[in-house]
N, C-alpha and C positions, 0 to 999 in steps of 0.2 A: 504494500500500500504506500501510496504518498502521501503528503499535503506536510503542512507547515511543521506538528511535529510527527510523524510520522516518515520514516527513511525505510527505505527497499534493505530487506534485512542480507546476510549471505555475501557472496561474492557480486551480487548486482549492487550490494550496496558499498562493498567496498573500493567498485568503479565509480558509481555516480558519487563517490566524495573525492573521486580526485580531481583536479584545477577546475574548469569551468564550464559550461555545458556549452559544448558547440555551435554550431549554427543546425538547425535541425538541418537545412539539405545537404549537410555533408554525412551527418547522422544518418541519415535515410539513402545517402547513398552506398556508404557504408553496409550498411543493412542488402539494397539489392546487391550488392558484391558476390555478398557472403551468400544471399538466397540464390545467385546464380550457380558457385563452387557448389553449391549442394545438389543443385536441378545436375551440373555436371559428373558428380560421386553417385547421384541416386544411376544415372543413364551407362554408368562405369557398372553399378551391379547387376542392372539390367541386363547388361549385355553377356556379361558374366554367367549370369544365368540362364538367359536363354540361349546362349551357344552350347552350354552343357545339355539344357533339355531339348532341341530342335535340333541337332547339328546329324544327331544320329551316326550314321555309320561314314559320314563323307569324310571325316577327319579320322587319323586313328586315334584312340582313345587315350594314350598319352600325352598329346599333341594337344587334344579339345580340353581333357580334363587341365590340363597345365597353364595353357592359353585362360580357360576360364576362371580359375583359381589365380592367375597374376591379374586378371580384370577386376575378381572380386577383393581384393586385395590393396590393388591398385584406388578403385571408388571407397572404402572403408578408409585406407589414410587420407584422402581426400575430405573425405567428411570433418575428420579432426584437425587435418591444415587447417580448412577453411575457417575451422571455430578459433583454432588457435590466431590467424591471422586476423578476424575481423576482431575481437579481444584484443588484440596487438594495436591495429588501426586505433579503434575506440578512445583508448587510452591516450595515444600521441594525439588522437583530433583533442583531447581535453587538458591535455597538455602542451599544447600549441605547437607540439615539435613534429620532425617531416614522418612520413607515412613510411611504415616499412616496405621495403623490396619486394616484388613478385619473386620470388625462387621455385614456387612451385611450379609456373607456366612452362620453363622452359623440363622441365623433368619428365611433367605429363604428356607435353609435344613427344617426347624421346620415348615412353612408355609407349604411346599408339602406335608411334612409327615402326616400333620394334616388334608388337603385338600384331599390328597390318602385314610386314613382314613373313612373320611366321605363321599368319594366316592365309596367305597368300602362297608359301611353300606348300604347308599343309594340305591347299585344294588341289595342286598343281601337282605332286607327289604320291601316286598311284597306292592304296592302303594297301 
């Protein structure tokens, strides 16, 4: 709960008392950041999962199970970047200092590429 004496108890309350409260649109921008790294972690286990249940016999079963296992893998630390980073952000928008680095973008680019890869083997490679 808010209001004059009441404070957001926990670790939400241990943010909203550090420096000052942002401009809401960069709050909110902040926010779709982080709600799009999730739409992109949720679409990482999706995939994950249904390569394992659709893929059937076209892949060998090493290959699929392995591939979908680094997908779902892949979308679950995604999930926790993305909280860790938009937590990180929060904090410097309230503390007037610069925004952390993207480290995750260029990692995830490397993950697909290399997932596509050997997806691409795997169809291409007679079971």
């Amino acid at each position: 709960m808010t209001g004059p004496d009441r404070r957001p108890r926990g670790w939400v309350g241990r943010l909203m008392a550090r420096g000052t409260d942002p401009d809401p649109r960069f709050t909110f921008a902040n926010e779709r950041t982080f709600l799009a790294w999730i739409r992109t972690a949720l679409a990482l286990l999706a995939a994950g999962i249904g390569l394992e249940a659709f893929v059937g016999d076209v892949l060998r079963p090493g290959v699929r199970q392995g591939l979908a296992a680094g997908l779902l893998l892949l979308g679950a630390a995604l999930a926790v970047i993305a909280f860790r980073r938009w937590l990180l952000s929060e904090r410097a928008l309230r503390d007037g200092r610069s925004l952390p680095g993207l480290a995750i973008g260029p990692v995830l680019a490397l993950a697909l590429a290399v997932a596509g890869v050997v997806l691409l083997v795997g169809l291409l490679t007679p079971a």
